[in-house]
C-alpha positions as CSV (number, residue, x, y, z in Angstrom):
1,X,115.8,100.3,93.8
2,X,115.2,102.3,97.0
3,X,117.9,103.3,99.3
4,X,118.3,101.3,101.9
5,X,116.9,103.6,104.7
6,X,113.9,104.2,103.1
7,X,113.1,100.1,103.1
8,X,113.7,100.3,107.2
9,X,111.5,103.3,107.5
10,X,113.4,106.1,108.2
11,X,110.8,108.4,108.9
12,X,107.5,108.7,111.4
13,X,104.4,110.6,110.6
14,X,102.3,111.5,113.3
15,X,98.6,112.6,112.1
16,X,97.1,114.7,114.7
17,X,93.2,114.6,114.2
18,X,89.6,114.4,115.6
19,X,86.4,112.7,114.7
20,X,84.2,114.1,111.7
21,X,87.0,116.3,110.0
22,X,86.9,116.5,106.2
23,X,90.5,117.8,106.0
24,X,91.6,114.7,108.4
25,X,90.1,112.6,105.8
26,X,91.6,113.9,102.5
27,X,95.3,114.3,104.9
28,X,95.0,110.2,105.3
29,X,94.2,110.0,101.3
30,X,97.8,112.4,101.0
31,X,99.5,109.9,103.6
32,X,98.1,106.3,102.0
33,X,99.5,108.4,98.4
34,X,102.9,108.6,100.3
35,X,102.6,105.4,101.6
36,X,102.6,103.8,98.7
37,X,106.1,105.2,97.2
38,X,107.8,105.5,100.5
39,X,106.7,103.6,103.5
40,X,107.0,105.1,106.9
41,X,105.9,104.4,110.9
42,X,102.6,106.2,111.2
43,X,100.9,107.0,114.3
44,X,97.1,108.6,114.4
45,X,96.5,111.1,117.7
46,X,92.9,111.6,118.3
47,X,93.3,115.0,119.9
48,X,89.3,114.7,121.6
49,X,89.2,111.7,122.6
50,X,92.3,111.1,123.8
51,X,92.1,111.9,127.3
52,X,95.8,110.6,128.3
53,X,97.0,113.8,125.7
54,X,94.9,117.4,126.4
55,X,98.3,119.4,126.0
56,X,97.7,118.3,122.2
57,X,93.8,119.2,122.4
58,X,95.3,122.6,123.8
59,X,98.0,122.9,120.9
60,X,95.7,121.8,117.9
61,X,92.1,121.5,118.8
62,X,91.3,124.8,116.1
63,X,94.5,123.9,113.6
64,X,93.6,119.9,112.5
65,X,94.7,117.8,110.6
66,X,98.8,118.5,111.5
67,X,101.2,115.8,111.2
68,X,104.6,116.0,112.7
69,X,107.5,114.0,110.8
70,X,110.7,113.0,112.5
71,X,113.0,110.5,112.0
72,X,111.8,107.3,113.3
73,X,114.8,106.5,115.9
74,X,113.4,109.9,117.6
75,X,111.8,110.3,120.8
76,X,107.8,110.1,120.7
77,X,106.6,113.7,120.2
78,X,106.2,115.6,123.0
79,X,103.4,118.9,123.9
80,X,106.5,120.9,125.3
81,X,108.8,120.3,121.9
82,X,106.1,121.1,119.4
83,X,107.9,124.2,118.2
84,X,110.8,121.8,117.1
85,X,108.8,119.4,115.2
86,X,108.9,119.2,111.5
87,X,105.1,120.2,110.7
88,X,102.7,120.7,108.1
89,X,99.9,121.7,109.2
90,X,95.6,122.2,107.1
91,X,96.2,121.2,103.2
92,X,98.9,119.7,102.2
93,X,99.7,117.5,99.0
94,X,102.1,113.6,98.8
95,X,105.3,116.3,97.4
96,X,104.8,118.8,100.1
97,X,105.2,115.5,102.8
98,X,107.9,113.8,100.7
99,X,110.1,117.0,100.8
100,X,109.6,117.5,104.7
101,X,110.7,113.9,104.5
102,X,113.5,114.3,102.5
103,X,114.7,117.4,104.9
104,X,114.4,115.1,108.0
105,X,116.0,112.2,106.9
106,X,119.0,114.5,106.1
107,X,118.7,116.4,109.4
């Protein structure tokens, strides 16, 4: 039996990403792998075409796929607190985005 936190979600992964990545692609196979054990609130951020976000295009436009992972009671994410996020940033595998999980959900 899970903990009960983990049944209401605890955590929120944000996927920062753009059209015709193959790292993008192979970060949403890691984050449907996660999925699967641990459910979480996940939110996709098209960094080109959304035009409502180009502080994130400025941030991330060379350095996708990036997902930020905060607790899920948190504030959206926000261009000017990037350097407080919880990130992974490229390649990264299901245990790598459980423990950044696990170290949020204690923060």
């Amino acid at each position: 039996m899970r903990p009960t936190s983990r049944l209401l979600q605890a955590c929120r992964i944000t996927l920062f990403t753009r059209a015709n990545c193959g790292l993008c692609t192979e970060a949403r196979s890691v984050l449907s792998e996660v999925w699967d054990s641990r459910p979480f609130q996940f939110k996709e951020v098209d960094i080109i075409k959304s035009d409502t976000m180009p502080p994130w295009r400025d941030l991330y436009e060379f350095d996708v796929p990036v997902i930020h992972i905060s607790k899920s009671s948190a504030p959206e994410e926000h261009p000017q607190s990037v350097s407080k996020a919880a990130r992974i940033m490229h390649r990264f595998t299901a245990e790598q985005v459980k423990a950044k999980m696990d170290a949020v959900e204690k923060s």
